[in-house]
Structure formats: C-alpha cells, structure tokens
Backbone as a printed PyTorch tensor [residue, N CA C, xyz], in Angstrom:
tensor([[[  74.6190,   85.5670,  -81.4940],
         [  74.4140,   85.0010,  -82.8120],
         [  75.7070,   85.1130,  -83.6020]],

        [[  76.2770,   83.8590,  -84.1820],
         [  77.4630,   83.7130,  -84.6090],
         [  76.9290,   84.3710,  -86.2920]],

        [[  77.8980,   84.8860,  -87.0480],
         [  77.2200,   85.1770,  -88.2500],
         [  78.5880,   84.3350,  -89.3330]],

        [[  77.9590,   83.5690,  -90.2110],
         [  78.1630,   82.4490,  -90.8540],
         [  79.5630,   83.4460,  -92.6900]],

        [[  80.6940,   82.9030,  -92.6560],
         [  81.3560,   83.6530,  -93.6250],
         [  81.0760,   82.7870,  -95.0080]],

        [[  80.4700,   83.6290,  -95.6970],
         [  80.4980,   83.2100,  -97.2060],
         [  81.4110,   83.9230,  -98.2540]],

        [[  81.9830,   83.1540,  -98.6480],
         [  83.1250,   83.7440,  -99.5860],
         [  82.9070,   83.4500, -101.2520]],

        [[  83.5410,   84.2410, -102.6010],
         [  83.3190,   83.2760, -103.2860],
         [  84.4510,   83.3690, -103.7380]],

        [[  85.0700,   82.6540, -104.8400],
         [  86.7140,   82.3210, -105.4070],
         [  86.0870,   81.3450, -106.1770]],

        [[  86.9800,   80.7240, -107.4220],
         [  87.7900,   80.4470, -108.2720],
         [  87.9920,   78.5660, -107.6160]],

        [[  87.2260,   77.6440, -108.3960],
         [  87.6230,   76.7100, -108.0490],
         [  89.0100,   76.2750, -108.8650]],

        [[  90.1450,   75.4370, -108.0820],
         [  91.2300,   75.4970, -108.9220],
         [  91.6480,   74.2260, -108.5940]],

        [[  90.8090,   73.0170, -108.4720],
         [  91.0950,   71.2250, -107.8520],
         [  89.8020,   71.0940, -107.5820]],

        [[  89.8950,   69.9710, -108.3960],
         [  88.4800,   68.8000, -107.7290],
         [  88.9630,   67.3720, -107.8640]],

        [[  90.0270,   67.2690, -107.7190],
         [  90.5490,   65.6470, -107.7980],
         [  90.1790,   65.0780, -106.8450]],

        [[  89.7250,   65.4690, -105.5950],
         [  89.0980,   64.8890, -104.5950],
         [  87.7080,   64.4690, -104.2680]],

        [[  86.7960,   63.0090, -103.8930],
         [  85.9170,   62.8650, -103.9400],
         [  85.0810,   63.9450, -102.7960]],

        [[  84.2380,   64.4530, -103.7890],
         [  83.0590,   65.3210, -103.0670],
         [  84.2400,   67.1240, -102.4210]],

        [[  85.2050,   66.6280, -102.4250],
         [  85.9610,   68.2840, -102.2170],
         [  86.6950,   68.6080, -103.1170]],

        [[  86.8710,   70.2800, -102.9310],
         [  86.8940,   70.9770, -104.1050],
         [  87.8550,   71.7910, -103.2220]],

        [[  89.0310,   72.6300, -104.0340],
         [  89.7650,   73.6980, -103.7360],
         [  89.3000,   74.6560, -104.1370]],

        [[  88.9820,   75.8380, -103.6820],
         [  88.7520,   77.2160, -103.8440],
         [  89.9800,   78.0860, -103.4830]],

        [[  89.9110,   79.0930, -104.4780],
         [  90.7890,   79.8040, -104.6520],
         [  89.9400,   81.2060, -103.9130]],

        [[  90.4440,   82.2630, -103.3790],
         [  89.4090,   83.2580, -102.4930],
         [  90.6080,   84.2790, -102.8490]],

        [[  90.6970,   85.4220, -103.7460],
         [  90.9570,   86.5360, -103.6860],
         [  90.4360,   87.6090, -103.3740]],

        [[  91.4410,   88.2750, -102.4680],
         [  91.1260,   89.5460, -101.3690],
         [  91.7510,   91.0770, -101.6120]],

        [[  91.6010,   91.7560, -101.8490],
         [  92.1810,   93.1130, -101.8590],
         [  92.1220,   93.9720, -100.3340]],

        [[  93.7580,   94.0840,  -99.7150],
         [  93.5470,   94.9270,  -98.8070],
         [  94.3650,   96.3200,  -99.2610]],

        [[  94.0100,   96.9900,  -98.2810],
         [  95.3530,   98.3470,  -98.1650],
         [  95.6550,   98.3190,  -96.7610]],

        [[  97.5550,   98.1700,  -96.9980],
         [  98.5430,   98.3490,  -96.8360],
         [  98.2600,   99.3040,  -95.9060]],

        [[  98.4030,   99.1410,  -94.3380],
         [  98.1180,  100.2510,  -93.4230],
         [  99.3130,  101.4460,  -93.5020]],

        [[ 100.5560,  101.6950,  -93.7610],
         [ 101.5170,  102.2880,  -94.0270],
         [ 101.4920,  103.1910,  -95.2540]],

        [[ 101.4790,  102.3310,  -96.3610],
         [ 101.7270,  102.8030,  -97.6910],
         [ 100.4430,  102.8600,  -98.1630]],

        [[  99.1190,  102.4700,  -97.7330],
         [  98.1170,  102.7590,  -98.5870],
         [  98.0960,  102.2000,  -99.6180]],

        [[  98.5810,  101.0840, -100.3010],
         [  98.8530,  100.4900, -101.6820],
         [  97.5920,   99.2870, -101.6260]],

        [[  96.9530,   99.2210, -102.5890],
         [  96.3100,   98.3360, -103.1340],
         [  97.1240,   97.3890, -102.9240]],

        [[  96.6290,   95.9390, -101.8610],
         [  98.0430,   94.6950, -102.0500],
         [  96.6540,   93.3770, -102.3450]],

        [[  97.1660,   92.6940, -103.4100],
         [  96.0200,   91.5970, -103.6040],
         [  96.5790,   90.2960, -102.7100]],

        [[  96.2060,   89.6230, -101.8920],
         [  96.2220,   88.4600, -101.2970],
         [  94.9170,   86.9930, -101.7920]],

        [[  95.4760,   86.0270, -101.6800],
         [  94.6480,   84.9450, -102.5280],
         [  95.1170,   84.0510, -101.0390]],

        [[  94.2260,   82.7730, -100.8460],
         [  93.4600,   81.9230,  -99.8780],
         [  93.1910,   80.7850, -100.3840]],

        [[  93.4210,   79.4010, -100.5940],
         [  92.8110,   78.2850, -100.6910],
         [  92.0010,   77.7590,  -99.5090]],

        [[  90.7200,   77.4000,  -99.8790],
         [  90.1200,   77.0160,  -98.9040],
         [  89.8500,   75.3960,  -99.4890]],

        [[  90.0050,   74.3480,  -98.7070],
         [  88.8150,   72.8910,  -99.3560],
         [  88.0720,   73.2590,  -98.2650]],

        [[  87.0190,   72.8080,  -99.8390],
         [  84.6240,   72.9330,  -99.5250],
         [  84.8190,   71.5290, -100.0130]],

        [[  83.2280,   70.8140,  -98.6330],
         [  82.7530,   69.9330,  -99.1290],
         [  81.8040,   70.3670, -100.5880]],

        [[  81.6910,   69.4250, -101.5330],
         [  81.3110,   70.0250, -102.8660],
         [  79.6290,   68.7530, -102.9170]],

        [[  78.7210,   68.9590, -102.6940],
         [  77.7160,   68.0240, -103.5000],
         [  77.3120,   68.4750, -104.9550]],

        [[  77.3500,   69.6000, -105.3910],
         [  77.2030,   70.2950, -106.0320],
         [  78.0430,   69.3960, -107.3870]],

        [[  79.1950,   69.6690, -107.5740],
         [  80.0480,   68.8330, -108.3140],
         [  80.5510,   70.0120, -109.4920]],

        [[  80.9880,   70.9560, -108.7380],
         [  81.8080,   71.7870, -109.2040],
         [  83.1020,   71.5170, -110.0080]],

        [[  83.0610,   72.3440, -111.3020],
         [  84.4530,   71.9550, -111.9090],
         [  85.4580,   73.2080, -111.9430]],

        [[  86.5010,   72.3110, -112.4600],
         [  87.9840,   73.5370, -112.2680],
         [  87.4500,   74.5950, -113.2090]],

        [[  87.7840,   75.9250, -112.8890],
         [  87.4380,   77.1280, -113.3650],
         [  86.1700,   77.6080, -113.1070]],

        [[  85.1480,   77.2120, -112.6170],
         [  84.4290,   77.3930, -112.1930],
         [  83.9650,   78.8760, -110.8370]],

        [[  82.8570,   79.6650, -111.1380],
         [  83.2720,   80.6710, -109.8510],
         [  82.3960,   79.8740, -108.6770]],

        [[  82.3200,   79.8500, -107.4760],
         [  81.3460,   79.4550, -106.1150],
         [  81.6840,   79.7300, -105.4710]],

        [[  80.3110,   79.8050, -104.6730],
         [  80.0330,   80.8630, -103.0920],
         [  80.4060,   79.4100, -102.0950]],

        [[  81.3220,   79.9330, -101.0970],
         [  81.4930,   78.7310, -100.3540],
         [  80.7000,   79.0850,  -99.0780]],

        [[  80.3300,   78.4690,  -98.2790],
         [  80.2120,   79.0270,  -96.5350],
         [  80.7550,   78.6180,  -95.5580]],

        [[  80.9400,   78.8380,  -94.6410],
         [  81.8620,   77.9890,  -93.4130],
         [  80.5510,   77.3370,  -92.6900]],

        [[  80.9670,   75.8800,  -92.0580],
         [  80.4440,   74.9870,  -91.7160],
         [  80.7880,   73.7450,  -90.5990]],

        [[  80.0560,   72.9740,  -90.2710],
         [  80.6550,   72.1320,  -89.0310],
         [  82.2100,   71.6480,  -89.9090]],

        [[  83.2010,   71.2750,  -89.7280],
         [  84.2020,   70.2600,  -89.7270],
         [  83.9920,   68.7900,  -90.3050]],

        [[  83.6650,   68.7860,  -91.8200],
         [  83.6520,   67.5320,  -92.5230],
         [  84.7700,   66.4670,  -92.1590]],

        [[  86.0180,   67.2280,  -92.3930],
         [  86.9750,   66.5670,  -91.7880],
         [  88.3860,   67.6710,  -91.1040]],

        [[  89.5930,   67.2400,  -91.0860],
         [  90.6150,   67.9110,  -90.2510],
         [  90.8970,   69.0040,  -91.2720]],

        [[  90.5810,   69.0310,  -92.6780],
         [  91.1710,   70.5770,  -93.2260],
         [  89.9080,   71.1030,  -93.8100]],

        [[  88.5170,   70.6550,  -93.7000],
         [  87.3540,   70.9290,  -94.7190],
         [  86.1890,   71.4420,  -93.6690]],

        [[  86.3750,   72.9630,  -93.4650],
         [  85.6000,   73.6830,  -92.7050],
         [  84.1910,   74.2740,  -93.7230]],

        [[  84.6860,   74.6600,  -94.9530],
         [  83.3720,   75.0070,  -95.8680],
         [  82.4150,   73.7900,  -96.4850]],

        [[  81.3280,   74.5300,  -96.9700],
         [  80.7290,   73.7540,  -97.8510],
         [  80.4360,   75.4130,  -99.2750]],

        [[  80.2600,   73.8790, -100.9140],
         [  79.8190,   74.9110, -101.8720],
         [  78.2490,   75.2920, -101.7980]],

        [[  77.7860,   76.4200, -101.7510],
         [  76.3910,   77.1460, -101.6720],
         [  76.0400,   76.3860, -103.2940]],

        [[  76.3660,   77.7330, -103.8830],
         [  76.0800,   77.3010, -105.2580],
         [  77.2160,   78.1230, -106.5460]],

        [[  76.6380,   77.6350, -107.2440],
         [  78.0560,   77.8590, -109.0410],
         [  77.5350,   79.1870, -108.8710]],

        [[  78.5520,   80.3150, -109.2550],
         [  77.8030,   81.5550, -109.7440],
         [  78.2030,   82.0220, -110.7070]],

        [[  76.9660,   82.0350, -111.9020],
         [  77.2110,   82.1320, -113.3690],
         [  78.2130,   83.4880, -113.7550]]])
C-alpha cells in the first residue's frame, strides 16, 4: 500500500487555468550543526477548487495531470 503525500503551503500563482503554485515550507536540522535550516518547495496542483494568491491549501500527490502537475488542491484551510 502506497501511502498518498499531503502537504500544505502558501499559494503564491494562479495565473494558470485550473493550476495553482504552492509554496511548501519545511524545517529540517542540519545533521552536523544541529541548526534549525528552513527550506521552501514550489509545487503546481491541479486547482478545481479556485484557490487564490495568499491563500493556505492542503495539496495531495496524484496521477500526472500533465509533465510538471503531480498534485491536486484537497481543500482552502482557514
């Protein structure tokens, strides 16, 4: 059983019909130094939803809409 990644981020583009850019910030530590290091991710989600810029949403990974659009948006989260 494959288990399905839901992320949520920061929409930051919707100039595109039905897709949306998500923004996905991550906090790791630094295997060496132990330092708090923040890393950020754009993902394009297919959007039916009709999400706007600034907006927060849960994305999920999904069949291949097209050659860069592996997610879709779940839903807005207030």
């Amino acid at each position: 059983m494959v288990k399905m990644q839901v992320k949520q981020g920061t929409v930051v583009s919707n100039k595109m019909p039905k897709t949306v850019v998500v923004e996905v910030k991550i906090q790791i530590k630094h295997p060496l130094y132990k330092k708090i290091i923040s890393r950020t991710r754009n993902f394009k989600a297919h959007d039916e939803i009709g999400a706007q810029m600034g907006q927060k949403v849960k994305i999920t990974e999904t069949r291949p809409y097209s050659k860069n659009v592996h997610f879709k948006v779940l839903e807005v989260v207030k």
